[in-house]
C-alpha positions as CSV (number, residue, x, y, z in Angstrom):
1,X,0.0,0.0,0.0
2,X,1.4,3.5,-1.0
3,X,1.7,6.4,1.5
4,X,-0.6,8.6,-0.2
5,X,-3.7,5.4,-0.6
6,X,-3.0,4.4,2.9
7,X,-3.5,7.9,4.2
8,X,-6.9,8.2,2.2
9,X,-8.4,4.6,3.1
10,X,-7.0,4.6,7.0
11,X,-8.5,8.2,9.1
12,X,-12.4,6.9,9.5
13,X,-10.9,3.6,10.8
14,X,-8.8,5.5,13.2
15,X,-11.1,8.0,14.3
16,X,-13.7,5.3,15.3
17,X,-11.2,3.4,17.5
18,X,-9.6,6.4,18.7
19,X,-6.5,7.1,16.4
20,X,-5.6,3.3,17.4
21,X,-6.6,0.1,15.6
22,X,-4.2,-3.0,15.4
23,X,-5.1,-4.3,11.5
24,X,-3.8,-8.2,11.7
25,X,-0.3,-8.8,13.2
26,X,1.8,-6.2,10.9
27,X,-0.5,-3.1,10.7
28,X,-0.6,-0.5,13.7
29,X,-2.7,2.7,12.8
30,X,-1.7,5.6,14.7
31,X,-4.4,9.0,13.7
32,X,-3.7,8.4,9.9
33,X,0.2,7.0,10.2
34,X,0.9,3.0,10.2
35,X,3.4,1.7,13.4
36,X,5.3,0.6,9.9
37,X,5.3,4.5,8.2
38,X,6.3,5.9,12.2
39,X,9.3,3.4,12.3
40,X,10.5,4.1,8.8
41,X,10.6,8.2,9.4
42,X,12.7,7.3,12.6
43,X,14.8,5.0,11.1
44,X,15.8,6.9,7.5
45,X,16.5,9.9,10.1
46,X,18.6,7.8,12.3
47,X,20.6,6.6,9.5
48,X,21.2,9.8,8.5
49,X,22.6,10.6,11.8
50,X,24.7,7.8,12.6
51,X,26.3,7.9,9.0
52,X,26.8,11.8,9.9
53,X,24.8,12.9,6.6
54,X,22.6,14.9,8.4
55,X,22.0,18.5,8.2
56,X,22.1,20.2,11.2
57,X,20.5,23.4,11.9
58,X,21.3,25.5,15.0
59,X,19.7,28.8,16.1
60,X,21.6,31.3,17.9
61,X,25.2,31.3,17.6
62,X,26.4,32.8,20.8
63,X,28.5,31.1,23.7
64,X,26.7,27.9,23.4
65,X,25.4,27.7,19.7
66,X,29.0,28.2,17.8
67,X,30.6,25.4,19.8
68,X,28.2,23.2,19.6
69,X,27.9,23.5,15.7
70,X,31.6,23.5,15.8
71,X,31.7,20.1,17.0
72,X,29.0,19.1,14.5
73,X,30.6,20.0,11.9
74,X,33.9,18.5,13.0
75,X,32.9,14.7,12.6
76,X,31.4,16.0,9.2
77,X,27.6,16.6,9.8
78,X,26.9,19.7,7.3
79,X,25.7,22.9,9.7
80,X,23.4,25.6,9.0
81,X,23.3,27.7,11.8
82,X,21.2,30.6,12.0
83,X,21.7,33.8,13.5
84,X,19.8,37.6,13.7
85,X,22.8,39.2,14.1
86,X,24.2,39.5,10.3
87,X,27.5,41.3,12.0
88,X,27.8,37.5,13.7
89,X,27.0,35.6,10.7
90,X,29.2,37.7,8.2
91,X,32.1,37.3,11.0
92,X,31.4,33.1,11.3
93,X,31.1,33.1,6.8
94,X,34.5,34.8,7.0
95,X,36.0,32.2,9.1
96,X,36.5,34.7,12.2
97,X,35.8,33.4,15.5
98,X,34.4,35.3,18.2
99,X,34.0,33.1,21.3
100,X,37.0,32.0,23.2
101,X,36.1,27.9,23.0
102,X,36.0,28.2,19.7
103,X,39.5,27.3,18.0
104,X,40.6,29.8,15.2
105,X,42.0,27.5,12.9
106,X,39.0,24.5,13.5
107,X,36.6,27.5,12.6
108,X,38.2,28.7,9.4
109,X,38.9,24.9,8.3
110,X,35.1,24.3,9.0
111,X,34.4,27.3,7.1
112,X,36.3,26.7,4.1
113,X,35.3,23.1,3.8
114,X,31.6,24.0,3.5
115,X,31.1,21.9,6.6
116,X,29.4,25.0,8.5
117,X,27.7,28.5,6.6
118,X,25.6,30.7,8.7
119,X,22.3,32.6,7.4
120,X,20.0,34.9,8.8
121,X,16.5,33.7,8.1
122,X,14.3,30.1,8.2
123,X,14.0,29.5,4.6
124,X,16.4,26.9,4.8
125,X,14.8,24.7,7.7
126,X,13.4,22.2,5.4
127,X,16.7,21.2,4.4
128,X,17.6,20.8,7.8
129,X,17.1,17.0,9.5
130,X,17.7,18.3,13.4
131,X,17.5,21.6,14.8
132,X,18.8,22.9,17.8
133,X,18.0,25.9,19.4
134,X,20.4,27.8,21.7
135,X,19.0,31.4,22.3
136,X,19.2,33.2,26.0
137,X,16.2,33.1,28.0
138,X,16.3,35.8,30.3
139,X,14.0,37.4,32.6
140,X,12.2,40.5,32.8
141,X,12.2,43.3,35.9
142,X,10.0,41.6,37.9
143,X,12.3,38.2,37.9
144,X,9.3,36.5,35.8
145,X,10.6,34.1,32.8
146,X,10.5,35.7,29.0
147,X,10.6,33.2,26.8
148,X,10.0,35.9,23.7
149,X,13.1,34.5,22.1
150,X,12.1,30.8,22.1
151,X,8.1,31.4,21.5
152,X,9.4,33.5,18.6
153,X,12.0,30.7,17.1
154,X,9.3,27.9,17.4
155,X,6.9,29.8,15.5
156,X,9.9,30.6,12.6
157,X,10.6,26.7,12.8
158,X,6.9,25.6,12.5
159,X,6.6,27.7,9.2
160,X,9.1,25.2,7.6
161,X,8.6,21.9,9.8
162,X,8.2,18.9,7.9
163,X,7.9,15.4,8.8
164,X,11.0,13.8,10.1
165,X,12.8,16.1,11.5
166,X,13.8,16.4,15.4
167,X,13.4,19.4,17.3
168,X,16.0,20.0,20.1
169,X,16.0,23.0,22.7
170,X,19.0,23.6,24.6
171,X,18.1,26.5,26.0
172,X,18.1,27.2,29.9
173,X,14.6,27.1,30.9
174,X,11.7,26.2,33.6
175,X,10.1,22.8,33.6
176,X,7.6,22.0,30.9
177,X,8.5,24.7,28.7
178,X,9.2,22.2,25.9
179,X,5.9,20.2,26.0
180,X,3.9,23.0,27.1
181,X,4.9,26.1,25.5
182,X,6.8,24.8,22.4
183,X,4.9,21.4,21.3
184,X,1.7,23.4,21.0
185,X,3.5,25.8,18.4
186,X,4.8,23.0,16.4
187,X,1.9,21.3,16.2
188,X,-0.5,24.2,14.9
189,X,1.5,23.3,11.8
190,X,-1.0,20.5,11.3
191,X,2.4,17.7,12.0
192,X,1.8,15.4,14.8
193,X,5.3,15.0,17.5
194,X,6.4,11.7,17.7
195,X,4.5,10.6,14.9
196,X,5.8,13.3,11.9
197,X,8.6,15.1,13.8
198,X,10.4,14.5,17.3
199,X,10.9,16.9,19.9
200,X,13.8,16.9,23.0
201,X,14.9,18.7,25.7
202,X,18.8,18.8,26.1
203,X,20.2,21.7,28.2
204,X,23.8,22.9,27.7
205,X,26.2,22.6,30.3
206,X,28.6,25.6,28.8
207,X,31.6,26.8,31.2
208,X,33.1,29.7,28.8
209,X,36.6,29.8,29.7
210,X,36.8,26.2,31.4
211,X,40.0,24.4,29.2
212,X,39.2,21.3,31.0
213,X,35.6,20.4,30.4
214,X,34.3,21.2,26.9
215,X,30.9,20.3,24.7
216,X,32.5,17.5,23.7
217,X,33.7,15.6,26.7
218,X,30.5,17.4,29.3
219,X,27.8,14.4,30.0
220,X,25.0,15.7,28.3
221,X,21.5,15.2,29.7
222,X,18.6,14.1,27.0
223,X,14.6,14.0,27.5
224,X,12.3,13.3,24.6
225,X,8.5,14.1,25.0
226,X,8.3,10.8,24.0
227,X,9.9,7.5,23.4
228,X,10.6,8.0,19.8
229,X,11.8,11.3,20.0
230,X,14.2,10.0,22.6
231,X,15.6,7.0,20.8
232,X,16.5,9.7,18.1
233,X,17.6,12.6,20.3
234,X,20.0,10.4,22.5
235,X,21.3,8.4,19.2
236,X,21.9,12.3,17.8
237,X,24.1,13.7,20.8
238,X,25.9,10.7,21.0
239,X,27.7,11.1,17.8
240,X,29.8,14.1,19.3
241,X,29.5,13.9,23.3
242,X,31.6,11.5,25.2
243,X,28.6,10.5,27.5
244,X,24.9,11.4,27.0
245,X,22.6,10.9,30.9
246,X,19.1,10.0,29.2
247,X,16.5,11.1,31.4
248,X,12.5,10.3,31.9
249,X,11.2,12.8,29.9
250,X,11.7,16.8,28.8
251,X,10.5,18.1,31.7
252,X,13.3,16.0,34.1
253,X,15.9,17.4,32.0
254,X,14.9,20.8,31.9
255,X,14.5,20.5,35.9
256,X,18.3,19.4,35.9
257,X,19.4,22.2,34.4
258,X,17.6,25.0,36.9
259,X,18.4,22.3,39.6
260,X,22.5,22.6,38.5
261,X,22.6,26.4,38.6
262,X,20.0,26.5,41.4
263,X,23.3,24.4,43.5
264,X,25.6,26.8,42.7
265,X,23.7,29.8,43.5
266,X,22.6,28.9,46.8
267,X,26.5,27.8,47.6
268,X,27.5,31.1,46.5
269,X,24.9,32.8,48.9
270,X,26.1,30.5,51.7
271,X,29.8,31.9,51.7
272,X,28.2,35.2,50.4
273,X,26.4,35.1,54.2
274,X,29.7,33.9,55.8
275,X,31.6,36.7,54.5
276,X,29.1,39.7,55.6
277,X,29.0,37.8,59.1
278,X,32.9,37.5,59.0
279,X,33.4,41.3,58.6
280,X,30.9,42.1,61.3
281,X,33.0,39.8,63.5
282,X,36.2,41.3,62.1
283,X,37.4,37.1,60.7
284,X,39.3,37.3,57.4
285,X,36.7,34.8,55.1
286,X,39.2,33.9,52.7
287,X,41.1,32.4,56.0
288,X,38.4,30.5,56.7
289,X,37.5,29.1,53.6
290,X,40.7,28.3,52.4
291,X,40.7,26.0,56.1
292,X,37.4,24.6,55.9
293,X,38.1,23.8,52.2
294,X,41.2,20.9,53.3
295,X,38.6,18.9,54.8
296,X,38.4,15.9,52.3
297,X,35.0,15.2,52.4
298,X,31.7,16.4,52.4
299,X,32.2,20.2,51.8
300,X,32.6,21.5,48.4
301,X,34.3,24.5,47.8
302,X,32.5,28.4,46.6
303,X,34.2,31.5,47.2
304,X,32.1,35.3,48.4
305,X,32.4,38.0,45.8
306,X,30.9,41.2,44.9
307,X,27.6,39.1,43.4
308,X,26.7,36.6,41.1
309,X,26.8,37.1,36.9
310,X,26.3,35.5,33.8
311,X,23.8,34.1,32.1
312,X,22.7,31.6,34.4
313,X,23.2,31.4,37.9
314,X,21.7,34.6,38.3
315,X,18.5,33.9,36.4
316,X,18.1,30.2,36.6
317,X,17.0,29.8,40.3
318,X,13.9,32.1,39.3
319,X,12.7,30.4,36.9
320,X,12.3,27.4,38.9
321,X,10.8,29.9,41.6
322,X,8.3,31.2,38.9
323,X,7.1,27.8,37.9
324,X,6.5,26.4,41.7
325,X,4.1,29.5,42.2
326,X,1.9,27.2,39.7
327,X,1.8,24.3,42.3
328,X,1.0,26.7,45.1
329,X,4.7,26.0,46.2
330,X,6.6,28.4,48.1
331,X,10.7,27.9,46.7
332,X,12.0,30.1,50.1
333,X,15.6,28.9,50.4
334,X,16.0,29.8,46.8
335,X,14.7,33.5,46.8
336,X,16.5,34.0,49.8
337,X,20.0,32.9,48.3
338,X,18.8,35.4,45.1
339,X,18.3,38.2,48.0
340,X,22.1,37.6,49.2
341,X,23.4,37.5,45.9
342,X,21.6,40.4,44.5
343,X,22.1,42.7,48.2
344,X,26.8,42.1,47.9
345,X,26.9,45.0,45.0
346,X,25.8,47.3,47.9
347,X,28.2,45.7,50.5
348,X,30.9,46.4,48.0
349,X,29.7,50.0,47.8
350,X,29.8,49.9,51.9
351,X,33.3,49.1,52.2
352,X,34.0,51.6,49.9
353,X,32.9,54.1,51.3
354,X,34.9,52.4,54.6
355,X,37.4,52.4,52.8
356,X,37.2,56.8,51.4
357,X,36.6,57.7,54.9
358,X,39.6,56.0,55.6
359,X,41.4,57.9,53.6
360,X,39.9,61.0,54.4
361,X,37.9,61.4,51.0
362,X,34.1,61.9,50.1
363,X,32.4,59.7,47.4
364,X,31.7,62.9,45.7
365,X,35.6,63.8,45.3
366,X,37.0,60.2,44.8
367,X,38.4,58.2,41.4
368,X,37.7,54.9,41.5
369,X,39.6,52.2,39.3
370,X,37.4,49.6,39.0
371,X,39.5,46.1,37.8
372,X,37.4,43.5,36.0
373,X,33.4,44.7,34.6
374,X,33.1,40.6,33.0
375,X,31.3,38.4,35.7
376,X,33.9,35.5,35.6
377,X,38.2,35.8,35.5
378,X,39.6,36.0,32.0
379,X,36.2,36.0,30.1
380,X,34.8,38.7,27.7
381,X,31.7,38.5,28.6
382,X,30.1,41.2,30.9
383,X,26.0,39.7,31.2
384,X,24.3,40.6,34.1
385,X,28.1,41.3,35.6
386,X,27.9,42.8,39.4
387,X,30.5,45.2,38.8
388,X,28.2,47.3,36.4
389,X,25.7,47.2,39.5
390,X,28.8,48.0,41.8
391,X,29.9,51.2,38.6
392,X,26.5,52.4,39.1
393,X,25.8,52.6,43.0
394,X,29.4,54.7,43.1
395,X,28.3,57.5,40.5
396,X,25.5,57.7,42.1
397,X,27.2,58.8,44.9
398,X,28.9,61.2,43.0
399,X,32.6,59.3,42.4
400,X,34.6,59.2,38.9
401,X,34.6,55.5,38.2
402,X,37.1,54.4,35.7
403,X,37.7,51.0,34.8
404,X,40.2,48.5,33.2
405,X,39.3,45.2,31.6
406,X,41.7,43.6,29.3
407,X,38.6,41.3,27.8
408,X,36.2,44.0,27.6
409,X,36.9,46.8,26.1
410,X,33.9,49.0,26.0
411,X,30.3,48.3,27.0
412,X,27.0,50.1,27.2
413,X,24.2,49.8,29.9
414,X,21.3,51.4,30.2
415,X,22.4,54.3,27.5
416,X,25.9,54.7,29.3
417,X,29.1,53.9,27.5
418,X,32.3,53.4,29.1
419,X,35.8,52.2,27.8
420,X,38.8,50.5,29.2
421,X,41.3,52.6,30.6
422,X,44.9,51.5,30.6
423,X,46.8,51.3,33.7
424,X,49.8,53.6,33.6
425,X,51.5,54.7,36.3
426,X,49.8,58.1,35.8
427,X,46.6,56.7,35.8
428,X,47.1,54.1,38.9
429,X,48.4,57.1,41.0
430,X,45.9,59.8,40.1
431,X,43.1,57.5,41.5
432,X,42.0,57.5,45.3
433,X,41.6,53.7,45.1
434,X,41.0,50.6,43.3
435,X,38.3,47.9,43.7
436,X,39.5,44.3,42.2
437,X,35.9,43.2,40.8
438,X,37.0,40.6,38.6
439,X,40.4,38.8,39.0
440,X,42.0,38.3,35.6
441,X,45.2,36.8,35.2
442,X,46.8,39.3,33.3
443,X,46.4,42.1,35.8
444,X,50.0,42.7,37.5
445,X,48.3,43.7,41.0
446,X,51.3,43.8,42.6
447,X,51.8,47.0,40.6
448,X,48.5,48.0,41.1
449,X,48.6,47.8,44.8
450,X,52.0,49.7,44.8
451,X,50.5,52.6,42.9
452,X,47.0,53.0,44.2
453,X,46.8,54.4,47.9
454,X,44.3,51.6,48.6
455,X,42.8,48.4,47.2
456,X,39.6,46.9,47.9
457,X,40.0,43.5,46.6
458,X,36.5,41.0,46.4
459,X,37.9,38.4,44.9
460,X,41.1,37.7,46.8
461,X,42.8,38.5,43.6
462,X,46.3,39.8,46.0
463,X,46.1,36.5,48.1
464,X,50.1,36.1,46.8
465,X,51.1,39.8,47.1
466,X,54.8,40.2,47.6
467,X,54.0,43.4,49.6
468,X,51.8,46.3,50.5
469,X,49.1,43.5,52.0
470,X,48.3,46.7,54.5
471,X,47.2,48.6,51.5
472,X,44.1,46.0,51.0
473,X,41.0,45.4,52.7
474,X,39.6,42.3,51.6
475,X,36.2,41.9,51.2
């Protein structure tokens, strides 16, 4: 029986025994689909990606997008990605790489080879066999989710969708958000998941600037929505992760995911607490961390600092926050480690202003260098950073701030642009003081400390300071 006379003599059958009906011992109808059809579409696709003749499609091509197609493409899958930003997509069609994971000379050869080409629109989904889509999902001022830039995607992709194809959303997000938000979208496109096309859930685990622990060789977590579009997600990630987790179902991998970064933030809050109790009590944190931290079992260590950035562990927690509301669940330990992390900007600006008095100088007549505006050491990226929190609370108060970031060269908030300043000896000594924010490598702070009359240091950046240790206060 062909496709198209099956699908004309099969939907009245169906519909009277409820999309099911078990035709003699080979014939499974499924709405208008035979068990036989459903297992072809999966297996032609997984052929496709075992043989690495797929295309591959990835939206967004940011932190966790360009790797990822990067390693695609490296074990000779062809790559589409797909990106809004045509600056990004020119930059990726010229071979020029713009996220530190990313190796030059793997992108170029990628490039060249025809292995990976970048676009800026969805015309070319059809061609595409999996899609992947890594866009941010952040949240708006009242710490709600906004899912605009997923909602949006799914509604390019279900213009184009056709039948087996799988669906795969990496993106951070509460749990649910695949099957209920996204499904819903796909199918208004008249296709049928699991059936037609296969949807998963497979959150990134993305540490920009971590040599040791890459896409390639981070266990990756996979949930389908169903069992089909699990057997076909799982068999997908495996042709270029070391070891893929599979997990129950969408919804338990997105809950990993705001679980992980949920961890981390509420560790970070823990030592956050520590070190505002440790300078009431006048103890030197850092001392008693670095102890606590040679006990060799359970105690893992996290370190205080001037608050939490990025585009996770500042976000994450709330989303899982948000979606307990629904179950009439109160998440307190988590918004109270979010109202320690978001309250150390405004400890930092405290001791600062410890710190001017000090020295005999008003906020209002005082230049502050500011070292580091990137949330993480020896990273470019500056997303929901504290230190532009900390940069704003001190010209509020009237103070010059100046700062110096050897991975960030300019940025602009809220309308304000500032730029990197280098640090001459003119410019160290013509400040009141210095706050170490973020503590890159490539900073010489023994220099810094030398010049500057005083150094607040968050970070513990001058732990090995050959001298001038009165000079700092430590957070």
């Amino acid at each position: 029986m062909s496709q198209s006379s099956q699908r004309r003599t099969t939907p009245d059958l169906g519909a009277r025994l409820g999309h099911k009906y078990l035709g003699g011992p080979h014939l499974r109808i499924v709405g208008e689909h035979s068990e036989a059809e459903v297992q072809q579409r999966i297996g032609d696709l997984l052929a496709r990606i075992q043989n690495h003749t797929a295309t591959v499609g990835v939206v967004g091509m940011g932190y966790v997008g360009l790797p990822f197609a990067v390693e695609k493409g490296k074990v000779g899958f062809h790559v589409i990605g797909i990106e809004q930003n045509p600056s990004r997509a020119a930059s990726i069609n010229r071979g020029e790489n713009y996220i530190p994971d990313v190796k030059d000379e793997e992108l170029r050869d990628l490039v060249k080879n025809g292995n990976l080409r970048v676009v800026c629109d969805y015309r070319e989904v059809p061609q595409m066999d999996v899609v992947v889509i890594c866009v941010p999902t952040p949240l708006t001022k009242n710490l709600n989710p906004d899912l605009c830039y997923v909602e949006s995607v799914t509604r390019e992709l279900a213009k184009y969708l056709r039948p087996g194809q799988l669906i795969s959303l990496e993106s951070t997000t509460y749990p649910g958000t695949t099957q209920e938000i996204m499904l819903p979208i796909l199918e208004a496109s008249g296709l049928k998941a699991e059936v037609d096309f296969f949807v998963s859930h497979s959150p990134e685990r993305v540490d920009p600037g971590n040599s040791r622990y890459t896409t390639k060789n981070t266990n990756k977590v996979v949930g389908g929505i169903g069992p089909n579009s699990q057997q076909v997600a799982v068999a997908f990630y495996q042709q270029t992760i070391d070891h893929v987790v599979p997990v129950s179902s969408a919804n338990a991998a997105e809950m990993v995911k705001v679980f992980e970064n949920t961890f981390r933030a509420v560790n970070i809050a823990l030592v956050n607490e520590l070190a505002l109790l440790c300078d009431k009590m006048n103890l030197n944190v850092w001392e008693v961390l670095d102890a606590a931290f040679t006990k060799p079992f359970g105690i893992m260590p996290f370190y205080p600092g001037p608050g939490v950035g990025g585009h996770c562990i500042p976000l994450d927690p709330h989303y899982l926050e948000w979606k307990a509301r629904e179950y009439n669940f109160n998440t307190r330990f988590i918004a109270l480690a979010g109202e320690i992390n978001r309250r150390m900007p405004e400890f930092v600006r405290e001791k600062t202003h410890r710190v001017l008095n000090m020295l005999g100088v008003s906020p209002s007549k005082s230049k502050i260098l500011l070292l580091g505006v990137s949330y993480k050491r020896d990273l470019g990226d500056w997303r929901e950073s504290p230190s532009l929190e900390v940069i704003k609370l001190l010209q509020a108060d009237g103070a010059e701030v100046v700062y110096h970031d050897p991975y960030v060269p300019t940025f602009e908030e809220h309308g304000v642009v500032m730029e990197s300043v280098a640090l001459t000896d003119e410019l160290l000594e013509s400040c009141t003081m210095c706050i170490i924010a973020t503590d890159h490598q490539a900073v010489d702070y023994d220099n810094v400390v030398g010049k500057v009359p005083h150094t607040l240091d968050t970070r513990n950046a001058t732990k090995r300071l050959k001298g001038g240790r009165e000079k700092v206060t430590l957070l």
